[in-house]
C-alpha positions as CSV (number, residue, x, y, z in Angstrom):
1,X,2.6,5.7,-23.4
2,X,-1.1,4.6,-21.8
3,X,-3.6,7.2,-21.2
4,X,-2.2,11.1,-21.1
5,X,-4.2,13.2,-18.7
6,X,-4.0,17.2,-18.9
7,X,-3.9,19.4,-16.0
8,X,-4.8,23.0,-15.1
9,X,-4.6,24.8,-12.0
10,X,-7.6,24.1,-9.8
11,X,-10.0,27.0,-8.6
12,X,-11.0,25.7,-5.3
13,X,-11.7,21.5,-3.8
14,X,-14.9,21.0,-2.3
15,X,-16.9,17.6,-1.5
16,X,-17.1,14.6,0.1
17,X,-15.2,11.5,-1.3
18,X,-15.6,7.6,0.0
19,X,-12.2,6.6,-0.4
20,X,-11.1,3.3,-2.3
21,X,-10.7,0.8,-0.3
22,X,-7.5,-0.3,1.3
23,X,-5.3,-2.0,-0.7
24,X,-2.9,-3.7,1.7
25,X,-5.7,-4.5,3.8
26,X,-7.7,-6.1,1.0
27,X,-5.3,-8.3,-0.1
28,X,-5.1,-9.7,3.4
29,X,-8.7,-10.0,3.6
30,X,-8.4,-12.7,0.3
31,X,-5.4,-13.9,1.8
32,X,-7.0,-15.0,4.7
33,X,-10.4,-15.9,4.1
34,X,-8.2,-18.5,1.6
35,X,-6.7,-19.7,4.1
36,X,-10.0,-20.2,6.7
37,X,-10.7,-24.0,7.7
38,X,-14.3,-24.1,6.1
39,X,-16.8,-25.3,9.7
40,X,-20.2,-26.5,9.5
41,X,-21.5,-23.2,8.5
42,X,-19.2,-23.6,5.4
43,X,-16.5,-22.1,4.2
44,X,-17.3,-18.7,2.2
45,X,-15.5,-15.7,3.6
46,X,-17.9,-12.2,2.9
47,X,-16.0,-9.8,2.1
48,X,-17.3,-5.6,1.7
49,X,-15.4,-2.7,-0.1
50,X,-13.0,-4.6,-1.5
51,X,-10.3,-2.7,-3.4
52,X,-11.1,-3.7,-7.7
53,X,-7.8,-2.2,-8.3
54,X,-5.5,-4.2,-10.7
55,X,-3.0,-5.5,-7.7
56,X,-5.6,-7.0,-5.2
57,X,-7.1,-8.4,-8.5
58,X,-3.9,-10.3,-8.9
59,X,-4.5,-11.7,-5.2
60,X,-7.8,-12.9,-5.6
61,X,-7.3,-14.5,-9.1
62,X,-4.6,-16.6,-7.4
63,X,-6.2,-17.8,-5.0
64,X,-9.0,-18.9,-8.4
65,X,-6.2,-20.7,-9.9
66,X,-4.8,-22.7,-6.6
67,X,-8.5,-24.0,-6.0
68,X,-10.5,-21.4,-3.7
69,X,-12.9,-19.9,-5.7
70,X,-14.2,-16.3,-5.8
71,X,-16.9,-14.2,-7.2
72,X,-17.9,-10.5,-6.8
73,X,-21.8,-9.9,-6.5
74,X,-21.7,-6.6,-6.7
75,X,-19.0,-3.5,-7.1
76,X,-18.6,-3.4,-3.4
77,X,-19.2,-7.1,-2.4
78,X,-16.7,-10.2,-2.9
79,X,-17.5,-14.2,-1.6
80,X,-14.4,-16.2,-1.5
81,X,-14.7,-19.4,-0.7
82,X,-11.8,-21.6,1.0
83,X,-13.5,-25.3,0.8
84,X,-12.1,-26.1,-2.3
85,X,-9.0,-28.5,-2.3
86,X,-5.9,-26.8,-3.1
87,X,-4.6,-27.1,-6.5
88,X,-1.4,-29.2,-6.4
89,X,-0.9,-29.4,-10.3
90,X,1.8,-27.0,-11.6
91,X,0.5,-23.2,-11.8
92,X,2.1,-20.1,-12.9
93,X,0.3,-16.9,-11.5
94,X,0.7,-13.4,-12.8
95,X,1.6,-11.2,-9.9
96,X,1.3,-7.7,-12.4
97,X,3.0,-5.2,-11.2
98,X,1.9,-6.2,-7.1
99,X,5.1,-6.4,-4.9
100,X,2.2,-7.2,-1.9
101,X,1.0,-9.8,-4.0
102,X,4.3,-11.9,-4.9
103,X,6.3,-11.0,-1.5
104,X,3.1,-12.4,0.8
105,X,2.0,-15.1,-1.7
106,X,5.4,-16.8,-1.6
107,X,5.0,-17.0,2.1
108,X,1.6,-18.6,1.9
109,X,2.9,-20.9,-1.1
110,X,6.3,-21.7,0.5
111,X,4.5,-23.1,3.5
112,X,1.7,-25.5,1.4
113,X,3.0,-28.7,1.2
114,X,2.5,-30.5,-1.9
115,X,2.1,-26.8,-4.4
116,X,3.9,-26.1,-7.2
117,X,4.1,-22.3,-8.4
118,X,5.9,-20.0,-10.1
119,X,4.7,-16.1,-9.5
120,X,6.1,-13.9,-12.7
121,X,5.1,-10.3,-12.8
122,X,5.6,-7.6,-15.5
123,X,9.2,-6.0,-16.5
124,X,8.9,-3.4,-13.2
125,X,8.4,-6.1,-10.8
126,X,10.6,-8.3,-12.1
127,X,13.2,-5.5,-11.0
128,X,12.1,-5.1,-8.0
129,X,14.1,-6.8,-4.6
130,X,12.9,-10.4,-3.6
131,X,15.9,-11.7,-1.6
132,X,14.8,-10.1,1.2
133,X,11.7,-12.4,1.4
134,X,13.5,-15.3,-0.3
135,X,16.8,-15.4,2.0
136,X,14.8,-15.8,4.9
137,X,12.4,-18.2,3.7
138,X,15.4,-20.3,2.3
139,X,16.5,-20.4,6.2
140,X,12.8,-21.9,6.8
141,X,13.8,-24.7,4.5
142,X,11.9,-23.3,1.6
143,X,12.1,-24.7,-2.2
144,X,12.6,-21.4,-4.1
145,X,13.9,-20.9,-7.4
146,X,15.1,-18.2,-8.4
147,X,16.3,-14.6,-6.7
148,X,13.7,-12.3,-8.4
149,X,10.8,-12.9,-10.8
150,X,9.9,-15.0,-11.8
151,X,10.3,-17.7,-8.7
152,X,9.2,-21.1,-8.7
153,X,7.8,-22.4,-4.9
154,X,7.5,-26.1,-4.1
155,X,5.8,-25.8,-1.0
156,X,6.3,-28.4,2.1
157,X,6.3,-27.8,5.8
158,X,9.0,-25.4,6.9
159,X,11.2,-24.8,10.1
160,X,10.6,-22.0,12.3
161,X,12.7,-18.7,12.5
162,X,13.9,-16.5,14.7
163,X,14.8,-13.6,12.2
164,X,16.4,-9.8,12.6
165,X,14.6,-8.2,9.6
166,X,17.5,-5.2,8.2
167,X,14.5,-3.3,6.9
168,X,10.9,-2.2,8.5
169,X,8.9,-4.1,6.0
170,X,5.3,-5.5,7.0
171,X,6.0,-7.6,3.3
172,X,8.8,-9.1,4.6
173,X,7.3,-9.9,8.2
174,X,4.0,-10.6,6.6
175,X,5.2,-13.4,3.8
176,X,7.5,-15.0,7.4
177,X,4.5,-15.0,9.2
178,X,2.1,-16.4,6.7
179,X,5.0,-19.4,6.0
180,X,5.1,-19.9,9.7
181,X,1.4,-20.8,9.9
182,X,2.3,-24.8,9.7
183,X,5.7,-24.3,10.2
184,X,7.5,-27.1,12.9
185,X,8.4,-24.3,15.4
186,X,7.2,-20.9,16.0
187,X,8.5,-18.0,14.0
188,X,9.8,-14.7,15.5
189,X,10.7,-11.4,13.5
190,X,12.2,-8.4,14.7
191,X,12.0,-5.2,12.6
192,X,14.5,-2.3,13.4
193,X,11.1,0.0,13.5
194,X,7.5,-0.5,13.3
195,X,5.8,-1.3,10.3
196,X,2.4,-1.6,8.9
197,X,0.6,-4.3,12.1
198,X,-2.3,-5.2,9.4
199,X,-1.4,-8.8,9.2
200,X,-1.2,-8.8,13.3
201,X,-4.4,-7.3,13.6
202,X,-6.3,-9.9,11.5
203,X,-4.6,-12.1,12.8
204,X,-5.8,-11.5,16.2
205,X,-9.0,-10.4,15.4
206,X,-9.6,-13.7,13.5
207,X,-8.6,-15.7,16.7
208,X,-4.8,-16.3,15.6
209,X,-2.5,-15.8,19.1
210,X,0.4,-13.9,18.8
211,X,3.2,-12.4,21.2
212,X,4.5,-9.1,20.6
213,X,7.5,-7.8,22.5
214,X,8.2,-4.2,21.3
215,X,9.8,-4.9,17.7
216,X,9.1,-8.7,17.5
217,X,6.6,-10.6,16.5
218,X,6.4,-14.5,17.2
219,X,3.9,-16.8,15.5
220,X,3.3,-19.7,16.9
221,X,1.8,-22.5,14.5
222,X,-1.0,-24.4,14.0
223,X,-3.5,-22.4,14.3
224,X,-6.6,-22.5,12.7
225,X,-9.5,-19.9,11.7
226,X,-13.0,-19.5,10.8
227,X,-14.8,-17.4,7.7
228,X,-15.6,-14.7,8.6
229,X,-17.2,-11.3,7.4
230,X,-15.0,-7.7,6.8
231,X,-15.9,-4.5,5.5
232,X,-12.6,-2.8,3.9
233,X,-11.5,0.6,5.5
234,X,-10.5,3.0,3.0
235,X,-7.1,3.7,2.0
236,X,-5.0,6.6,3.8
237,X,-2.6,6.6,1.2
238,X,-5.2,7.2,-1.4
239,X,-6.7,9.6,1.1
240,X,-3.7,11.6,1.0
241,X,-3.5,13.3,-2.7
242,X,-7.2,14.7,-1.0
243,X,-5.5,16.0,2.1
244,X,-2.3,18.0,0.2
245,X,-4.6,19.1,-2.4
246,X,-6.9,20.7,-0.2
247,X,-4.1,22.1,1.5
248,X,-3.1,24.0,-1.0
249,X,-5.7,25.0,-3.1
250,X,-7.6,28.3,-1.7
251,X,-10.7,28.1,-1.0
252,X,-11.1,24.3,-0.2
253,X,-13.2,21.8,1.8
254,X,-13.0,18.4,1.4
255,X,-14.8,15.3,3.4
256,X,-13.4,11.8,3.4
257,X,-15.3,9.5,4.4
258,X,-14.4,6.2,6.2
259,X,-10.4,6.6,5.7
260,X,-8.5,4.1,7.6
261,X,-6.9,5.2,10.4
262,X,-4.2,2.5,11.6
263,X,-1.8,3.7,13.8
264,X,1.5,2.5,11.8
265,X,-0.4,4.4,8.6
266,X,-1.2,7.9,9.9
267,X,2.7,9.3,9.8
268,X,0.9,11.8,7.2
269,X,-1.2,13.3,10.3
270,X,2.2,14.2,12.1
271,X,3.6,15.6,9.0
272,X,0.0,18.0,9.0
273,X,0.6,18.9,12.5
274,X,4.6,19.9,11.8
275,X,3.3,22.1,8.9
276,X,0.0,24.0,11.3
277,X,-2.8,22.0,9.6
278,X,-5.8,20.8,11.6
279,X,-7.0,17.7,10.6
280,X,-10.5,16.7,11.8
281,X,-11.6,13.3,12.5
282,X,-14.9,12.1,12.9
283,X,-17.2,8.9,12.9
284,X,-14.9,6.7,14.5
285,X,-15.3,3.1,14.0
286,X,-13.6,-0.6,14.5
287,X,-13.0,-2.8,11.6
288,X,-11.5,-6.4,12.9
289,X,-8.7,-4.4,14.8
290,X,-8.4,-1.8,12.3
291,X,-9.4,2.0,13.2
292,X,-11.5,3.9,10.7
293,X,-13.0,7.8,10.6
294,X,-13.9,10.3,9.2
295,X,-11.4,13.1,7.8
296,X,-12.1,16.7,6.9
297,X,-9.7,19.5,6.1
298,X,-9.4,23.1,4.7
299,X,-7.1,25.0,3.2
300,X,-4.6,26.3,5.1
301,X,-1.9,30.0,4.7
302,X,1.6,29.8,5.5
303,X,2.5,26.3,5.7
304,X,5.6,25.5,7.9
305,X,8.2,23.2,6.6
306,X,8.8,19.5,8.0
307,X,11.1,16.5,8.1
308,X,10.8,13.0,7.7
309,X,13.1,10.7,9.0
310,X,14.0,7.4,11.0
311,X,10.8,5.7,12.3
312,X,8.2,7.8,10.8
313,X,9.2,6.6,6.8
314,X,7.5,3.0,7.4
315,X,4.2,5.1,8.7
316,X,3.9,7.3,5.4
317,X,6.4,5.6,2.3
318,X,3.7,5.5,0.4
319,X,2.7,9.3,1.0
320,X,6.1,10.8,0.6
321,X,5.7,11.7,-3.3
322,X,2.7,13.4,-2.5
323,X,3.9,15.2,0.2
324,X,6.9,16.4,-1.7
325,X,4.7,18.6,-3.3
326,X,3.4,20.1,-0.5
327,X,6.7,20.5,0.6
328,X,7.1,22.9,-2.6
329,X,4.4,25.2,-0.9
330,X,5.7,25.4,2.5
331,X,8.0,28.3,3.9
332,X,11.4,27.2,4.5
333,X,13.4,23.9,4.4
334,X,11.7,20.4,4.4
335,X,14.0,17.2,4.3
336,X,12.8,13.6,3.8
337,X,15.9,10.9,4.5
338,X,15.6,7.6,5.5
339,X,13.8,7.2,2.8
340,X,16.0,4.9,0.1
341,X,12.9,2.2,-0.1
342,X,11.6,4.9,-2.3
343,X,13.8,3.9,-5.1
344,X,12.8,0.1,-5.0
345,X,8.9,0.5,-5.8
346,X,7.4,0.7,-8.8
347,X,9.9,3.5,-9.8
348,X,12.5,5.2,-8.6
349,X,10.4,7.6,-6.7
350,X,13.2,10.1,-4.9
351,X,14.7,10.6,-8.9
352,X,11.5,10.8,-10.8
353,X,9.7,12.9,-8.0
354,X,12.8,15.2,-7.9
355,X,12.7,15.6,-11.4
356,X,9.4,16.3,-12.3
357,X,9.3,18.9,-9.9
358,X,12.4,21.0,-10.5
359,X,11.1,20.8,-13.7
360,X,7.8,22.3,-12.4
361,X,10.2,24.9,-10.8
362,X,10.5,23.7,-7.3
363,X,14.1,24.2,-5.6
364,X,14.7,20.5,-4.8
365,X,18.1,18.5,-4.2
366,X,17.8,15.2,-4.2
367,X,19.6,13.0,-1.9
368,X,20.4,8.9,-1.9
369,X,17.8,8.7,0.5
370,X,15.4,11.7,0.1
371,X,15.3,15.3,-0.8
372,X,15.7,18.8,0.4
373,X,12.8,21.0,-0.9
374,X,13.0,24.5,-0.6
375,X,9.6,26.5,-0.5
376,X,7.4,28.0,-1.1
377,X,8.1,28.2,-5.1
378,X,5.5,28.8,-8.0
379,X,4.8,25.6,-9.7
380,X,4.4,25.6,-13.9
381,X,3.4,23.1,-15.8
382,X,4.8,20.3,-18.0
383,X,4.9,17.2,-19.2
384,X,5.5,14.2,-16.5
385,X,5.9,10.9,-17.1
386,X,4.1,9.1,-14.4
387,X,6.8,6.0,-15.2
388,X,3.6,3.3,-14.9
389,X,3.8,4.4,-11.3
390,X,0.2,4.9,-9.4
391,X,1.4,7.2,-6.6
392,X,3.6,9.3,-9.1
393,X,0.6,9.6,-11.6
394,X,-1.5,11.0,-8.6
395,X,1.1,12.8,-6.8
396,X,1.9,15.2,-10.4
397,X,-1.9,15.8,-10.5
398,X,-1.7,17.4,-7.1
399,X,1.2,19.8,-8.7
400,X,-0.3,20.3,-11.3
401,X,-3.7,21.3,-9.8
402,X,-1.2,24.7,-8.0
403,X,1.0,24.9,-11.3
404,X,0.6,27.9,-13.7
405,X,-0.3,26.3,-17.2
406,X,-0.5,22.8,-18.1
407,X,0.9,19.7,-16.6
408,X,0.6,16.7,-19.1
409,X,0.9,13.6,-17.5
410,X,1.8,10.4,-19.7
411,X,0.8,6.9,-18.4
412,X,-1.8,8.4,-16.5
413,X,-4.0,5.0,-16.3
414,X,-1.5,3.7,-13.9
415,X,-4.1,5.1,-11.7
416,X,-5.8,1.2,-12.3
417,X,-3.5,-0.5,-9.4
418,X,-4.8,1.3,-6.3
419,X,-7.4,4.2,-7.3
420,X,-9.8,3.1,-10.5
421,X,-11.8,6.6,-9.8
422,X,-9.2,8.2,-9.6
423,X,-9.8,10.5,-12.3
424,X,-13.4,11.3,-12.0
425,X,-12.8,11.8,-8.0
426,X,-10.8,14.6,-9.1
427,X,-13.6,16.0,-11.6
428,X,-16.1,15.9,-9.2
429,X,-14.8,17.6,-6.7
430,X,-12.8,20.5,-7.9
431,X,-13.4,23.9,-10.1
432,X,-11.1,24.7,-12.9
């Protein structure tokens, strides 16, 4: 059952909160400062904020076993260093429950000549869809066995690609474009929308060339990189619970500080304008390509409903169980579609969302790829199982926070993949 966690309706939100650092981008971050060409200066990447969440964990303790080694001085501060030869015995690395972690990893390990690997991960991720990274790398001339975890990679130099991606997915145009890095011939992928850019930006920032022509992106190998030094923006989608909660609960005022703000990540700051709430942004800074600021919002009276759909789902998936909820408290219809990616993460997020909060007392139908939520509706508590899911765990203790009673949520330590202080965020900064 893991941890349970009980819920009461919250007073009023004040506060500032740093927000955890980004999780997709730290996982790039190790990613690449692996694969840096150590120079005369050496070859240790330094690396600030990183995310000690159990996922990016899984990242950087790969990287130990294939050979570059790693160390965190402090909570905030992580050297990894990419001189060491690569580890060409056989290896079998525990991906967890990290989709990021197996889906880009294969591209880096498909592409190594001379590794041996076999990424596994626990009974949820082993559910989850590979053949969407694995058909294409099989085109590249990859060794892959297996069609889900876990998959054994025998790495060697690979073809290039010009691939028509079916889904927006920066994992599967991330994992092409790390394979492509020695590839024979330059790799090109075009999305049918535009996803997450964080590889692209790195990239780039880091020195790497690339050509971008609207929805593709082509690669062209062989080229090489420095170590280098990053400070971690923090995550939007952990900033989010923040943002709906103080939304909704009267009387608040929150501050988050240093909240990335990439472009193909702020979907959620459209959805806030469709619904009337200001947003404020502040302190705006550059992180190797990356945008990061300041965000402050208050509560806000008569919410207006909203859809999401079509090219704005890649810019806020990982927000849309959260903002469910606050669909729950605004006045009229709000529909989500587009949206059937939900039911391939770590849960089935449209049923289990949909669920919890009719349960709650919410007027939702769910759809095969979304919902229709009906609002506003009084919330009342209950008990939620959080299905080992992160964003679900975080998403119920926002409806909780505006239900009558108590919400009990079960598996409430699945908070450990993206948001550690999770838990005592949300004790500091509201009033019971």
């Amino acid at each position: 059952m893991g941890e349970v966690v009980k819920i009461s309706r919250v007073e009023k939100c004040q506060g500032a909160i740093a927000i955890p650092s980004d999780k997709s981008l730290t996982h790039r971050a190790y990613i690449f400062a692996a694969l840096a060409q150590a120079s005369d200066r050496g070859g240790v990447s330094r690396l600030s904020n990183t995310l000690r969440g159990e996922d990016c964990e899984a990242t950087r303790n790969a990287f130990a076993m294939m050979g570059k080694s790693s160390r965190h001085l402090s909570d905030t501060e992580t050297e990894l260093d990419c001189s060491g030869d690569w580890n060409n015995e056989p290896v079998a690395i525990d991906c967890g429950n990290s989709g990021t972690t197996m889906r880009l990893l294969a591209g880096v390990f498909a592409g190594l000549p001379g590794c041996n690997v076999t990424l596994t991960g626990d009974e949820s991720l082993s559910r989850r869809p590979m053949k969407r990274i694995i058909d294409p790398l099989r085109m590249m001339g990859a060794d892959i066995s297996g069609d889900t975890a876990p998959i054994t990679i025998r790495g060697k130099q690979l073809r290039g690609i010009h691939f028509t991606s079916p889904v927006a997915s920066a994992q599967v145009k991330s994992c092409l474009l790390l394979a492509g890095l020695n590839a024979t011939a330059p790799v090109s992928i075009t999305e049918p929308a535009q996803s997450r850019n964080h590889t692209e930006l790195m990239l780039q920032s880091l020195g790497v060339e690339l050509d971008q022509d609207g929805l593709t992106t082509t690669l062209t190998p062989g080229q090489k990189w420095e170590p280098f030094s990053f400070r971690v923006p923090g995550d939007i989608s952990s900033a989010a619970f923040w943002m709906v909660l103080a939304a909704l609960v009267p009387g608040s005022n929150l501050l988050l500080q240093r909240v990335g703000l990439n472009p193909t990540r702020t979907g959620i700051l459209g959805v806030f304008e469709q619904v009337g709430q200001t947003v404020e942004i502040g302190n705006q800074t550059d992180e190797l390509g990356e945008a990061v600021g300041d965000v402050s919002l208050s509560y806000k009276v008569n919410l207006q409903p909203f859809e999401i759909s079509g090219d704005l789902v890649p810019r806020l998936i990982d927000e849309i169980a959260v903002l469910a909820v606050l669909a729950t408290q605004c006045h009229g219809k709000s529909i989500i579609r587009d949206a059937g990616e939900m039911r391939v993460k770590e849960s089935d997020r449209i049923a289990v969302v949909c669920d919890a909060l009719k349960r709650m007392g919410a007027n939702v139908t769910e759809q095969p790829d979304g919902m229709i939520i009906e609002g506003p509706t009084p919330l009342t508590g209950t008990s939620i199982d959080a299905r080992h899911d992160h964003r679900l765990a975080m998403s119920f203790a926002v409806a909780g926070s505006i239900a009558d009673g108590e919400t009990t949520i079960l598996n409430a330590d699945s908070v450990q993949t993206s948001y550690p202080e999770f838990w005592s965020h949300y004790a500091n900064v509201t009033t019971p």
